[in-house]
ROSE-4610 file (N, C-alpha, C; in Angstrom, 1 decimal, always signed):
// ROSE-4610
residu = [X/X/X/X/X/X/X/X/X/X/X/X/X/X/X/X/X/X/X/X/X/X/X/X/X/X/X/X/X/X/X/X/X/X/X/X/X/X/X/X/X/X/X/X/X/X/X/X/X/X/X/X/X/X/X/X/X/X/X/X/X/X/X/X/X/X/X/X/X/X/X/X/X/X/X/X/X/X/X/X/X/X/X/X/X/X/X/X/X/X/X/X/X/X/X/X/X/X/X/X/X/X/X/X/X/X/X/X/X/X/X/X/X/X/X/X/X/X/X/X/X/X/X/X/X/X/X/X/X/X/X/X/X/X/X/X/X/X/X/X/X/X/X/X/X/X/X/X/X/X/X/X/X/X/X/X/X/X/X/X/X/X/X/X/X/X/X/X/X/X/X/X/X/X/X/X/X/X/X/X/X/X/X/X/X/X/X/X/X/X/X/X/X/X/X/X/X/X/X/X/X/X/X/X/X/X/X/X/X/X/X/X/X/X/X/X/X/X/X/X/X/X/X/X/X/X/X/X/X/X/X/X/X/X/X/X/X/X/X/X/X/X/X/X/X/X/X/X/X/X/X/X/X/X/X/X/X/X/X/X/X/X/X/X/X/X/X/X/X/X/X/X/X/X/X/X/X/X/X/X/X/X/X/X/X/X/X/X/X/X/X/X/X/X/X/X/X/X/X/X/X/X/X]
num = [1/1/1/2/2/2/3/3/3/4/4/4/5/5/5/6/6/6/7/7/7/8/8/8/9/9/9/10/10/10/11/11/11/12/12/12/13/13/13/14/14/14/15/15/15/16/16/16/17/17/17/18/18/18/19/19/19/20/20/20/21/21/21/22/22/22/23/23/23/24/24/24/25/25/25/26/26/26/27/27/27/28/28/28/29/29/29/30/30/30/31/31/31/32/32/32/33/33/33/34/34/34/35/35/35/36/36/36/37/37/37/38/38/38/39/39/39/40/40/40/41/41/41/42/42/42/43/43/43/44/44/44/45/45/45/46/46/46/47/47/47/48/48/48/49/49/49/50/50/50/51/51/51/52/52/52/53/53/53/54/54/54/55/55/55/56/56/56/57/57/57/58/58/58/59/59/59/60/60/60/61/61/61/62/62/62/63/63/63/64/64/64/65/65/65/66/66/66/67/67/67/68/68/68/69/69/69/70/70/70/71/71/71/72/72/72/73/73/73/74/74/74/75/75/75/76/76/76/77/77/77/78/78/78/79/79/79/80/80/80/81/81/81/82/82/82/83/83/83/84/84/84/85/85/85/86/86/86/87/87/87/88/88/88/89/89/89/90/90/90/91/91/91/92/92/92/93/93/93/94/94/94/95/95/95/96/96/96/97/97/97/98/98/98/99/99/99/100/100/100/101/101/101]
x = [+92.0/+91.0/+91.5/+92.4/+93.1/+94.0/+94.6/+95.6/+94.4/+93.5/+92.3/+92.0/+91.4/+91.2/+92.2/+93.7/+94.7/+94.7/+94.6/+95.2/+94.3/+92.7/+91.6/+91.7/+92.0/+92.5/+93.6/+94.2/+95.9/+95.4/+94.6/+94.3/+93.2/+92.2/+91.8/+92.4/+93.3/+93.6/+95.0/+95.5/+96.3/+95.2/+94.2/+93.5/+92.6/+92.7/+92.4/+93.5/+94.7/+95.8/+96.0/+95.5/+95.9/+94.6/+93.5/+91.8/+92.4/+92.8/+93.6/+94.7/+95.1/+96.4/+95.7/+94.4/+93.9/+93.0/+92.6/+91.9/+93.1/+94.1/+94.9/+95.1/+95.5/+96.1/+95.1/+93.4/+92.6/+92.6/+92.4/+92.6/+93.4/+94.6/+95.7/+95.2/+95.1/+94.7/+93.3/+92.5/+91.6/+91.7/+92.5/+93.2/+94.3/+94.4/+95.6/+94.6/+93.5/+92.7/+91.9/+91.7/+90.8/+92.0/+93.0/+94.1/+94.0/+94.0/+93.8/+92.9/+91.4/+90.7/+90.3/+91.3/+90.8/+91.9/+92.8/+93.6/+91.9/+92.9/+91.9/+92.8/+92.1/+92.8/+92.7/+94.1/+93.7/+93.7/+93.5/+93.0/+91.9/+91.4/+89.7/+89.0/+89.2/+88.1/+87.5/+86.2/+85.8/+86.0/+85.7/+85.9/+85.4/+84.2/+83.5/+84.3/+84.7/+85.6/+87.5/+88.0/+88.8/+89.1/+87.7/+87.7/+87.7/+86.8/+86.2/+87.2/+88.1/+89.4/+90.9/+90.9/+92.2/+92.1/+93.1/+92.7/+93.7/+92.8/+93.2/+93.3/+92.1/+91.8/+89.9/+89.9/+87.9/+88.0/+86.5/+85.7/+87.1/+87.0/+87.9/+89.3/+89.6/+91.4/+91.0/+90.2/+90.1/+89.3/+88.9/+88.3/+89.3/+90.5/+91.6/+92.2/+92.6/+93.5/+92.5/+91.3/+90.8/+90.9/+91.1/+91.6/+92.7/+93.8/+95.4/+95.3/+94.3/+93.9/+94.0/+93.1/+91.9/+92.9/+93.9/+94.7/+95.9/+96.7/+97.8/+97.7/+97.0/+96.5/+96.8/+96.7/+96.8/+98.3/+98.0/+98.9/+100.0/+101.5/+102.4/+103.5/+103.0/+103.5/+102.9/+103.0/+102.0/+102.3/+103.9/+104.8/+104.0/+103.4/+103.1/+102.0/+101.2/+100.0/+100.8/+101.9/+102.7/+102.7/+102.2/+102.3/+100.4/+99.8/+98.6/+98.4/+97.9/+97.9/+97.3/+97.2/+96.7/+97.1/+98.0/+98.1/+100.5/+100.6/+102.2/+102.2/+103.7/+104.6/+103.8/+103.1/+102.8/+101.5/+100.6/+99.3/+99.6/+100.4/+101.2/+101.4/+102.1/+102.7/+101.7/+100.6/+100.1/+98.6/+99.1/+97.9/+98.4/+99.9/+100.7/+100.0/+99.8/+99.4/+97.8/+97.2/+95.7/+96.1/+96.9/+96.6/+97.3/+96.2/+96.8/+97.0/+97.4/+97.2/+96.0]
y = [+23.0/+22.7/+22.0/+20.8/+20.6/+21.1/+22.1/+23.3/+23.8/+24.3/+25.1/+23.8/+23.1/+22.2/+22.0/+21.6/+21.6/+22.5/+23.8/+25.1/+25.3/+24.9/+25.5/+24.4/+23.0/+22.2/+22.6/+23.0/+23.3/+24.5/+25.6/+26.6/+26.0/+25.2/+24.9/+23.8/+23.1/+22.2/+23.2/+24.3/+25.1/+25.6/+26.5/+26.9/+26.3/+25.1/+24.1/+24.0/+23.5/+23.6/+24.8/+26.3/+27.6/+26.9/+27.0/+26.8/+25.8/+24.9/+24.0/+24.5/+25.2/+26.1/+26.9/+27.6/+28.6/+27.7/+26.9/+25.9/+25.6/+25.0/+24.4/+25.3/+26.6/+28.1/+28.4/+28.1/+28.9/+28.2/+26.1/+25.6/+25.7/+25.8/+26.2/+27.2/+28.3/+29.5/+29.0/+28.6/+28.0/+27.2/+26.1/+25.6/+26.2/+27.2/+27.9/+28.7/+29.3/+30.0/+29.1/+28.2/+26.9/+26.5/+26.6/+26.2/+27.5/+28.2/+29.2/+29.6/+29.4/+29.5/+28.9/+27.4/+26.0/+26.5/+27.6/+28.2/+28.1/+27.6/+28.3/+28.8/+30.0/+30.8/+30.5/+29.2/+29.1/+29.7/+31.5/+31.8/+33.1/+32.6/+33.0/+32.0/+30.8/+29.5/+29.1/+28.9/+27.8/+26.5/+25.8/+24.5/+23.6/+24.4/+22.7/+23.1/+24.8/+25.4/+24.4/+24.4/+23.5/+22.3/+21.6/+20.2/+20.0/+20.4/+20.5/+20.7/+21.7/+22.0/+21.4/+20.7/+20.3/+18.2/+17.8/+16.2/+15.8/+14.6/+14.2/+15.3/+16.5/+16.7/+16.8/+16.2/+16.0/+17.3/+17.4/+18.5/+18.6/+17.4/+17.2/+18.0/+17.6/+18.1/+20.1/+20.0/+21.2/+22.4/+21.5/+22.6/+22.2/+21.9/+22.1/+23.0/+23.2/+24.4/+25.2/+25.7/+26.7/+27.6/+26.3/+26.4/+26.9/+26.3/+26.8/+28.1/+28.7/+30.0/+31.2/+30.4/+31.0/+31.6/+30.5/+30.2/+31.4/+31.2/+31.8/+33.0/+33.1/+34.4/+33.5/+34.3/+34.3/+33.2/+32.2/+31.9/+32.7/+33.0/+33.5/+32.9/+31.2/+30.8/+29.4/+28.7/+27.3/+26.7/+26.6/+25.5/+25.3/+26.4/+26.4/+25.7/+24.9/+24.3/+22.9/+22.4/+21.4/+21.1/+22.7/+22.9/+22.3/+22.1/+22.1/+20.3/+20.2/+18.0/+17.4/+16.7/+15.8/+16.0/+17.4/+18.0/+17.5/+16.9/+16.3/+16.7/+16.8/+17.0/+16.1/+15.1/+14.4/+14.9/+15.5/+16.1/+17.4/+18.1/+19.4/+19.6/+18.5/+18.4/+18.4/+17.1/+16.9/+18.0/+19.0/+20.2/+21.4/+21.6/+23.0/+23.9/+23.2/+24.0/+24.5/+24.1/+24.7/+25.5/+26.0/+26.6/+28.1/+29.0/+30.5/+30.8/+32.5/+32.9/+33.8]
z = [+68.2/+69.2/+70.4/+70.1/+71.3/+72.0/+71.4/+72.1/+73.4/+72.7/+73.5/+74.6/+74.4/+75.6/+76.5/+76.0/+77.2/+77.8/+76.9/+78.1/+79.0/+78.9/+79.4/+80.2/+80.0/+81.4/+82.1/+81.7/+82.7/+83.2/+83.2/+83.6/+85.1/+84.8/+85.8/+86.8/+86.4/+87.4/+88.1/+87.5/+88.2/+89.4/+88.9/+90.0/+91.2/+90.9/+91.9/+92.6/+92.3/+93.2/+94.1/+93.7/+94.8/+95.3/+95.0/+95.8/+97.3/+97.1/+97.6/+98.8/+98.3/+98.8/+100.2/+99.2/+100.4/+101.5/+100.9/+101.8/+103.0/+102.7/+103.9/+104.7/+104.3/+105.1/+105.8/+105.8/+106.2/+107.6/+107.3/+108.2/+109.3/+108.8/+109.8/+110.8/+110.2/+111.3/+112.0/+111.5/+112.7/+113.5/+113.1/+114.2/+115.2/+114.9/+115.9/+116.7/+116.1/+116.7/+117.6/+117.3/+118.0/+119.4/+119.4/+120.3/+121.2/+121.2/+121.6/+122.3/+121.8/+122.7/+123.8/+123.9/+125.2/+126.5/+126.1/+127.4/+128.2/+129.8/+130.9/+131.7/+132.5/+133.3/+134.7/+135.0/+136.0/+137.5/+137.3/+137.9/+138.2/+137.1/+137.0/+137.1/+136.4/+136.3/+137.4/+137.7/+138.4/+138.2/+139.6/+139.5/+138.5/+138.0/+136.7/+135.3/+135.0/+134.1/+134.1/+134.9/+135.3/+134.7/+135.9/+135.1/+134.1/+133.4/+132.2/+131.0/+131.2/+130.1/+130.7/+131.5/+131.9/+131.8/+131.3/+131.4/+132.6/+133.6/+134.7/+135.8/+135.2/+136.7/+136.6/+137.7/+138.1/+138.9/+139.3/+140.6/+141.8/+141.9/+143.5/+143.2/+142.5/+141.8/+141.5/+140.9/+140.2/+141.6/+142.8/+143.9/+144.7/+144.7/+145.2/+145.0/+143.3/+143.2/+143.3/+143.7/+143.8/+145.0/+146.1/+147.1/+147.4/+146.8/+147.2/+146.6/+145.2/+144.6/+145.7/+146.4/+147.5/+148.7/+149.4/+150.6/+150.0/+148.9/+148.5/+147.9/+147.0/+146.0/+144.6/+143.6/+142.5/+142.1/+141.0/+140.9/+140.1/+140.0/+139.7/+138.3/+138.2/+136.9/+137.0/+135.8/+135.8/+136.0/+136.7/+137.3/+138.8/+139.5/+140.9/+140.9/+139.9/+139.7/+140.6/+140.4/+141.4/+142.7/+143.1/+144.6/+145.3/+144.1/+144.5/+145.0/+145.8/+146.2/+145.1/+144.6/+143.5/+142.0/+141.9/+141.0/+140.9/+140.0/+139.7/+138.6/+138.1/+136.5/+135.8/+135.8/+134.0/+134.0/+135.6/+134.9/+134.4/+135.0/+134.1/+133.0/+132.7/+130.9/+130.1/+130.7/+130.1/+129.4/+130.4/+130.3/+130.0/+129.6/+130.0/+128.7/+127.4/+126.4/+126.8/+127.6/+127.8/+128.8/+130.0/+130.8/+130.5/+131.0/+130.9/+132.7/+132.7/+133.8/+133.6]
């Protein structure tokens, strides 16, 4: 009788361990999927789209590059976000995983 109870315990605390397993894996991918979806394209976005997904840039900052958007064309890589006034390397860095083209 206690054979049976061990095994019938080891059987379920194994299957808690995979339940566990799938639990973490599932998270992962929604978090990658969730990373994924805060890209903004900055050159489709409007200005409140912008603000709104980029940190350390407001309306003002964000209807700037819409401007240099507007003045240049399309930007060509997300380094050229530099060229825009208000816009330097630590707000870049600090946004480079959100921004698409």
């Amino acid at each position: 009788m206690k054979t049976i109870i061990m095994v019938v315990a080891s059987v379920f605390l194994l299957s808690m361990g995979f339940a566990q397993s799938s639990l973490a894996k599932d998270k992962e991918i929604k978090t990658s999927t969730t990373q994924v979806q805060e890209r903004v394209n900055i050159n489709k976005a409007d200005a409140k789209q912008l603000a709104a997904a980029l940190k350390g840039v407001g309306l003002k900052k964000a209807q700037a590059i819409i401007e240099y958007r507007n003045q240049y064309g399309d930007f060509q890589s997300i380094n050229e976000l530099t060229a825009v006034k208000g816009i330097g390397e630590k707000t870049l860095e600090k946004n480079r995983a959100k921004i698409g083209l």
